[in-house]
C-alpha positions in Angstrom: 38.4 0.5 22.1 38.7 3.2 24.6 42.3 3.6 24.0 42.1 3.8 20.7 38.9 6.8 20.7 41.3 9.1 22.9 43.7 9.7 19.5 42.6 12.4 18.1 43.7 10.5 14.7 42.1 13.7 12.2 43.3 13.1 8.7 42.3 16.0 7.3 44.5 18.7 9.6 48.4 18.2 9.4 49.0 19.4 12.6 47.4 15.6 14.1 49.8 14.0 11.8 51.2 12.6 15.0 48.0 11.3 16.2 47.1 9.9 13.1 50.4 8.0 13.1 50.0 7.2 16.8 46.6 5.8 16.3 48.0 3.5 13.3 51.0 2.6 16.1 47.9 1.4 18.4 46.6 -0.7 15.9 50.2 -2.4 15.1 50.7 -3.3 18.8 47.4 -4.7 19.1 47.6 -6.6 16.3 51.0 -8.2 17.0 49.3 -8.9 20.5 46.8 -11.2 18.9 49.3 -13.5 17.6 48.2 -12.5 13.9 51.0 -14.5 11.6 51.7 -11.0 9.9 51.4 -7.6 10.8 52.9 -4.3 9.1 52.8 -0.7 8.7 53.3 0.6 5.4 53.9 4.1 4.8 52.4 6.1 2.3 52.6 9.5 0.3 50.1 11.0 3.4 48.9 8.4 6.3 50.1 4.7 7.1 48.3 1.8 5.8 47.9 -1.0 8.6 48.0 -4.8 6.7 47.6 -7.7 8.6 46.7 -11.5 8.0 45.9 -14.9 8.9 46.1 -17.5 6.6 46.8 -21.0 8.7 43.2 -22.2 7.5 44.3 -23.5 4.6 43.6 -22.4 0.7 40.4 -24.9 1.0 38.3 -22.1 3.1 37.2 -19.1 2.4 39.9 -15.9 2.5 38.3 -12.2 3.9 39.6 -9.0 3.3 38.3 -6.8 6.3 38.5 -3.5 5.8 38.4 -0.3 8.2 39.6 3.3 8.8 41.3 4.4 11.8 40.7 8.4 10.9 37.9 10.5 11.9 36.6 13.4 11.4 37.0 17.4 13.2 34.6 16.8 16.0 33.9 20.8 15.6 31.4 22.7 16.8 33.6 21.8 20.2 30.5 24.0 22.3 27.9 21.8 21.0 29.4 18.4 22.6 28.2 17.5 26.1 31.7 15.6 26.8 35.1 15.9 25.7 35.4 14.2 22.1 38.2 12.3 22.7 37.5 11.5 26.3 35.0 8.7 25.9 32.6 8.8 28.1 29.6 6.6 29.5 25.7 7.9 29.7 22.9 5.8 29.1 24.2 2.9 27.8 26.1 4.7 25.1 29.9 5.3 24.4 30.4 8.9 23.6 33.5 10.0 21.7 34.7 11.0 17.8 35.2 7.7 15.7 33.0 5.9 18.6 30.7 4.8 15.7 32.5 5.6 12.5 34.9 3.8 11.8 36.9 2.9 15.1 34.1 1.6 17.1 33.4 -1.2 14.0 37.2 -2.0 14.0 37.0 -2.9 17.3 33.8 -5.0 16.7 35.8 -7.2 14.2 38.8 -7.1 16.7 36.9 -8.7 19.4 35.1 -11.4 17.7 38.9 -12.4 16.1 40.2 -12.7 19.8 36.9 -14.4 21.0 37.3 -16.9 18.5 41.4 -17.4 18.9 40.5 -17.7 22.7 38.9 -20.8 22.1 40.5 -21.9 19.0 41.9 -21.6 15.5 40.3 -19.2 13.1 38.2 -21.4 10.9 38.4 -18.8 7.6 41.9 -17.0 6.7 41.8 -13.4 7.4 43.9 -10.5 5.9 42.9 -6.7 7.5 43.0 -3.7 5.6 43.3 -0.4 7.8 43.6 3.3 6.2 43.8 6.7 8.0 42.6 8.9 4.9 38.9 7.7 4.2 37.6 11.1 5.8 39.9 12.9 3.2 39.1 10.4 0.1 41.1 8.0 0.4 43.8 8.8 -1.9 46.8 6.7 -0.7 44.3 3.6 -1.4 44.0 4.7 -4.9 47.6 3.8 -5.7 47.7 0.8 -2.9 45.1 -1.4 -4.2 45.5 -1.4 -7.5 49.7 -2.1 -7.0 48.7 -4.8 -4.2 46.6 -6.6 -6.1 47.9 -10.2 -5.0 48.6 -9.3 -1.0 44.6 -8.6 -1.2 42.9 -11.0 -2.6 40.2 -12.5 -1.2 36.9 -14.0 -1.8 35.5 -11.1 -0.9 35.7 -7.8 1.4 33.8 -7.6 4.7 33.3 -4.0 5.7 31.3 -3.1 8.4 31.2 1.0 7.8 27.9 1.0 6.9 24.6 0.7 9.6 21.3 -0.3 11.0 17.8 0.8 9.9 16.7 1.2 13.5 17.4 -0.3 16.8 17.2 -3.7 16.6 16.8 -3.6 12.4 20.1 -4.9 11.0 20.5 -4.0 7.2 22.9 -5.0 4.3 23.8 -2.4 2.1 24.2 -3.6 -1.7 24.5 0.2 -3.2 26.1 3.5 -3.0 26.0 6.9 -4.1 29.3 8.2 -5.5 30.0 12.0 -5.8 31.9 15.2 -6.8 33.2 17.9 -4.7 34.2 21.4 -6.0 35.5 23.8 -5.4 34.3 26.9 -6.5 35.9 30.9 -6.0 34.9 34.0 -7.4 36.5 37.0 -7.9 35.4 40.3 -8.5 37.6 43.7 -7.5 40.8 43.3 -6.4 40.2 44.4 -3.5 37.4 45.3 -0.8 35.8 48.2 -1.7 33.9 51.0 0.3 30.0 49.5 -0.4 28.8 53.7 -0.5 31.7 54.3 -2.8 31.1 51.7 -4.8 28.2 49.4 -4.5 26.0 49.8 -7.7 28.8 49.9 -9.9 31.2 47.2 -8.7 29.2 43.5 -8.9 29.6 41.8 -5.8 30.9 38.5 -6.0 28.8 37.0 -3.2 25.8 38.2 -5.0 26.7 36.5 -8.2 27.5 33.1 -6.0 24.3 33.4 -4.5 22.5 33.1 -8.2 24.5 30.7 -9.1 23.5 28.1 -5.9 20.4 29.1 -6.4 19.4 29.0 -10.1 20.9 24.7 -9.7 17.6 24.0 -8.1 13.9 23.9 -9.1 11.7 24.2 -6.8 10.7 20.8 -6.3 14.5 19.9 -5.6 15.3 18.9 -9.0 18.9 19.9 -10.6 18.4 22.6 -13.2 21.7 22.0 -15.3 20.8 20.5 -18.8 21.7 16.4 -19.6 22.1 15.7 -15.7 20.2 13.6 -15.5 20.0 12.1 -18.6 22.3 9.0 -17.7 20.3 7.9 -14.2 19.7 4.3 -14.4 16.4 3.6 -14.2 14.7 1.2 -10.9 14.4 -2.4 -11.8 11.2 -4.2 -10.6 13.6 -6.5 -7.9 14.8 -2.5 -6.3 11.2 -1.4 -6.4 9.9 -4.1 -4.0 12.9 -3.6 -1.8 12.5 0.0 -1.9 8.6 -0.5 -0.4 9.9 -2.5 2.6 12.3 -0.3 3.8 11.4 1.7 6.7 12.4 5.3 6.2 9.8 7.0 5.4 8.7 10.5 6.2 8.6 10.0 9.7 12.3 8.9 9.9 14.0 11.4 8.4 11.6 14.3 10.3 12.6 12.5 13.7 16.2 11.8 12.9 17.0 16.2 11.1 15.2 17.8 13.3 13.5 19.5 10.3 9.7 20.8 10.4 9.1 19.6 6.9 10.8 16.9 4.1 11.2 18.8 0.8 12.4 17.1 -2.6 11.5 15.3 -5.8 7.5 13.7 -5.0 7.9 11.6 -7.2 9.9 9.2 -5.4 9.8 8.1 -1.9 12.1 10.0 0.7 14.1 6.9 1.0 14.4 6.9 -2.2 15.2 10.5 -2.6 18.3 9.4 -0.6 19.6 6.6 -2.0 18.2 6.0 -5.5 18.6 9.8 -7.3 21.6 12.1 -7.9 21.8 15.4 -5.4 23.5 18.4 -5.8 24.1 20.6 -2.4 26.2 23.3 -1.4 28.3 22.0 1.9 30.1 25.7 2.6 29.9 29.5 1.8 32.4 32.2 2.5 32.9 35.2 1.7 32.9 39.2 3.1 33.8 40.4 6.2 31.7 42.5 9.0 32.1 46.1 7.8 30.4 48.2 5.1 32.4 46.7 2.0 32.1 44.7 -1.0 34.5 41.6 -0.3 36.9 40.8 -3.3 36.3 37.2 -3.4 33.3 34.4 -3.0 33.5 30.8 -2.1 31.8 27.6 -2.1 32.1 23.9 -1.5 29.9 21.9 -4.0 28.9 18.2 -3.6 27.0 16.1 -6.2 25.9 13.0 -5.4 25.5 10.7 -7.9 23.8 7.3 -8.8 24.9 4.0 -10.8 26.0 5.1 -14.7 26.7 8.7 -14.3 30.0 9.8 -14.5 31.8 11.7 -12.5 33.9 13.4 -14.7 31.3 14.0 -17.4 29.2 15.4 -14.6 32.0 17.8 -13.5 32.9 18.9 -16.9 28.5 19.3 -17.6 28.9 21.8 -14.6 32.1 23.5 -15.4 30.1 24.6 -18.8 26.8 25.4 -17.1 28.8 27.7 -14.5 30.9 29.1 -17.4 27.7 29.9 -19.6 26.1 31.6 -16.7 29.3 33.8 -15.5 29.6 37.6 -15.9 31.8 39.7 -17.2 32.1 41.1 -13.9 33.8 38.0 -12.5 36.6 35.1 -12.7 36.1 32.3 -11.6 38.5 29.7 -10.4 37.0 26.0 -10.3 38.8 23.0 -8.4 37.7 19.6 -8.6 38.4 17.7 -5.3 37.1 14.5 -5.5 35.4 11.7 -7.4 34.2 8.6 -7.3 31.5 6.3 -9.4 28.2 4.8 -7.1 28.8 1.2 -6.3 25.9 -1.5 -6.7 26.1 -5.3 -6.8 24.1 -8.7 -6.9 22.6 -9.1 -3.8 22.0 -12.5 -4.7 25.6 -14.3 -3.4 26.8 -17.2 -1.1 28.4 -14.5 1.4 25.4 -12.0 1.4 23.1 -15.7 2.2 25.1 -15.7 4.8 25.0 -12.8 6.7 21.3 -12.8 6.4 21.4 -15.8 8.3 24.2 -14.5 11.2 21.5 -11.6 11.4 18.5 -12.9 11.4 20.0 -15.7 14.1 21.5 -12.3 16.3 18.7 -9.8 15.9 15.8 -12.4 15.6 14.4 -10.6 12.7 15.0 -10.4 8.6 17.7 -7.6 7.6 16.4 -4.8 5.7 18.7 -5.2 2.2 19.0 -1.5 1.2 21.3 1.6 -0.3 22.9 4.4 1.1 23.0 7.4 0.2 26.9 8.0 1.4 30.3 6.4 -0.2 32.9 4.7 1.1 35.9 4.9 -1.9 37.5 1.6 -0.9 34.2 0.0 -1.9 34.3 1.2 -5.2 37.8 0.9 -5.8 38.4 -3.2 -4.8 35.0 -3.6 -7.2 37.3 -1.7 -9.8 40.5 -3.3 -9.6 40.1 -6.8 -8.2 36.2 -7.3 -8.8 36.1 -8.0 -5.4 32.2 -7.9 -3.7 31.8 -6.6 -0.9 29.5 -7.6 2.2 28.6 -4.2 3.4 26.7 -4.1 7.1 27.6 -2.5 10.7 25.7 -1.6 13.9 26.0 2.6 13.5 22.3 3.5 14.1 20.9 6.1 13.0 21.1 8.2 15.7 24.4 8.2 16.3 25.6 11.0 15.1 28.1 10.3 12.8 30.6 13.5 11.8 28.6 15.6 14.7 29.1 16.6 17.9 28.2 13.8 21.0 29.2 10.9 18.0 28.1 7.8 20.5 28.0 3.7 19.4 25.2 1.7 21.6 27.2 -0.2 23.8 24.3 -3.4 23.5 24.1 -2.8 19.9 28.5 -3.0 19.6 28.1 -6.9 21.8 25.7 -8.0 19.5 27.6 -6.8 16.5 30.7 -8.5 18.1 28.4 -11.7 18.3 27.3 -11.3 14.9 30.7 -11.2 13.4 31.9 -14.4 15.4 28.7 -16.1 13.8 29.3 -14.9 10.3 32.5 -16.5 10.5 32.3 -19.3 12.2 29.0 -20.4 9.5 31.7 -19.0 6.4 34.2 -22.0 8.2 31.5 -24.7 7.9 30.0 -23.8 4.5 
């Protein structure tokens, strides 16, 4: 894994299109290295796609599409980390490094229980891998792959291990997940900066207008102002109401794990299910002005909505292009860019393969899984649901203090072995069901 965590494989800035190909290179060799009976890169409009199977089980056991991304994330603010990002390094019983926990440290997770079980045998389930180098950026290449691939992936179902523990020592299986917009919002107001004692009172400035806007989305209770959003929510069914009471997030968690000196939102539901259960809307950047006396021509904004099962993402974008549009003055233009979308994901908890990894959990961590939702998304999810109804079994070992997308990103290196021993259990029970 180590190797792998020094590539600075970041999907989002050309200039590491090298890395990101060199990471994908990595993965090829290793691969090939484990004697899988096919291995390919295939190139895409952006970042390769890694494929790779076993199928010398037989067509009378089970076939598992395993799915990761090799991609991570700027590991900016570069001040704030205590070690080089892509140096991994060793404190406490931790691995520190970007893409340690998401998503190279879970490839590697699956990678070891594969060779543990070849070292001692055949593979007792066929196996076909799925690796992209986009997820960070949406995914977009996988858009067009799946749904042209459709026979090179099936499978009985998709094992994907970007997802995480409640605590230490709490394994959970995720059966849900928010899907989302982003935006892109700019507005423009002179053509120019202007002199603020020549001009400010007469000229509107554009971060002021902005600022309304952000503000005037939310209530004071957290709730999202614009009319008929939430009008399409699906409502909690009994079985999600007595799941949502055993999880253990509660106020507490989410205090310890922000940092924050109070929880704030909608009191009517539960923080966890604040989280995971109800749509959000949040602004994730500002710009705009400069340091010196003038009104600045242009404001910007990066806008995420997260949204829940039934609500559309493009209905959703077009209810706040019109909200935005009925609010603008005639002292600005505003130019709006939509980024990204992609429905939630939720499915029957209630299946063969999900029986099964309670069991491989329960048998590694001694205790009974937490079954919950996330509050994140993970496009390839939502997309083999889409095009091959293909379930998912959706788990991993990230905990929750490992800091995924921030500086010091660590996996817990006892945590990683027992996820490596939970894998080889999973499918070794999957070869004698």
């Amino acid at each position: 894994m180590e190797e792998l965590l020094k590539i600075p494989s970041i999907s989002i800035l050309d200039e590491y299109a090298k890395d990101i190909g060199a990471a994908a290179d990595w993965l090829i060799q290793k691969l090939t290295d484990m004697n899988l009976l096919l291995v390919k890169k295939i190139s895409t409009e952006r970042h390769p796609i890694v494929y790779a199977e076993n199928l010398s089980a037989g067509q009378n056991k089970p076939t598992i599409l395993f799915y990761g991304h090799y991609d991570v994330q700027v590991p900016d603010p570069l001040n704030a980390w205590e070690s080089e990002p892509f140096v991994p390094t060793i404190r406490n019983n931790n691995l520190y490094a970007r893409g340690a926990s998401d998503n190279k440290g879970d490839i590697s997770t699956f990678l070891a229980a594969l060779e543990s079980i070849k070292a001692v045998g055949e593979l007792p389930i066929n196996i076909k891998i799925l690796l992209e180098g986009e997820e960070e950026i949406g995914s977009k290449s996988l858009r067009t792959f799946i749904p042209e691939n459709q026979e090179l992936l099936k499978a009985d179902f998709c094992l994907n291990l970007d997802s995480g523990m409640s605590d230490y020592d709490l394994p959970s299986i995720t059966y849900g997940l928010r899907g989302g917009i982003y935006v892109g919002l700019k507005l423009t107001g002179p053509a120019k900066s202007l002199h603020s004692g020549m001009f400010g009172g007469v000229i509107e400035n554009p971060i002021h207008v902005l600022s309304r806007f952000i503000a005037d989305m939310l209530d004071k209770n957290g709730l999202v102002t614009m009319p008929y959003f939430y009008d399409d929510v699906r409502i909690m069914s009994d079985e999600e109401k007595e799941l949502s009471k055993l999880n253990p997030k509660d106020e507490a968690f989410f205090l310890k794990e922000s940092g924050a000196p109070a929880i704030w939102g909608d009191k009517n539901f539960s923080p966890y299910e604040r989280t995971v259960l109800r749509p959000t809307f949040d602004v994730l950047m500002v710009q705009g002005g400069e340091r010196k006396s003038a009104i600045t021509s242009t404001a910007n904004a990066l806008i995420s909505f997260r949204l829940v099962p039934d609500q559309d993402p493009k209905k959703i974008y077009q209810q706040f292009e019109a909200y935005i549009q009925s609010k603008l003055p005639k002292t600005m233009t505003l130019e709006m860019n939509l980024l990204g979308a992609d429905p939630a994901f939720i499915q029957d908890v209630d299946t063969p393969q999900i029986e099964i990894m309670k069991r491989t959990l329960h048998e590694t961590w001694g205790v009974t899984p937490i079954i919950e939702r996330s509050g994140g998304g993970i496009p390839v999810v939502c997309l083999l649901q889409r095009h091959l109804g293909m379930p998912t079994v959706l788990t991993g070992i990230t905990l929750p203090d490992d800091n995924l997308h921030g500086p010091n990103e660590k996996i817990h290196i006892p945590t990683w072995k027992k996820g490596i021993e939970s894998v080889i259990r999973f499918i070794t029970l999957l070869g004698n069901a």
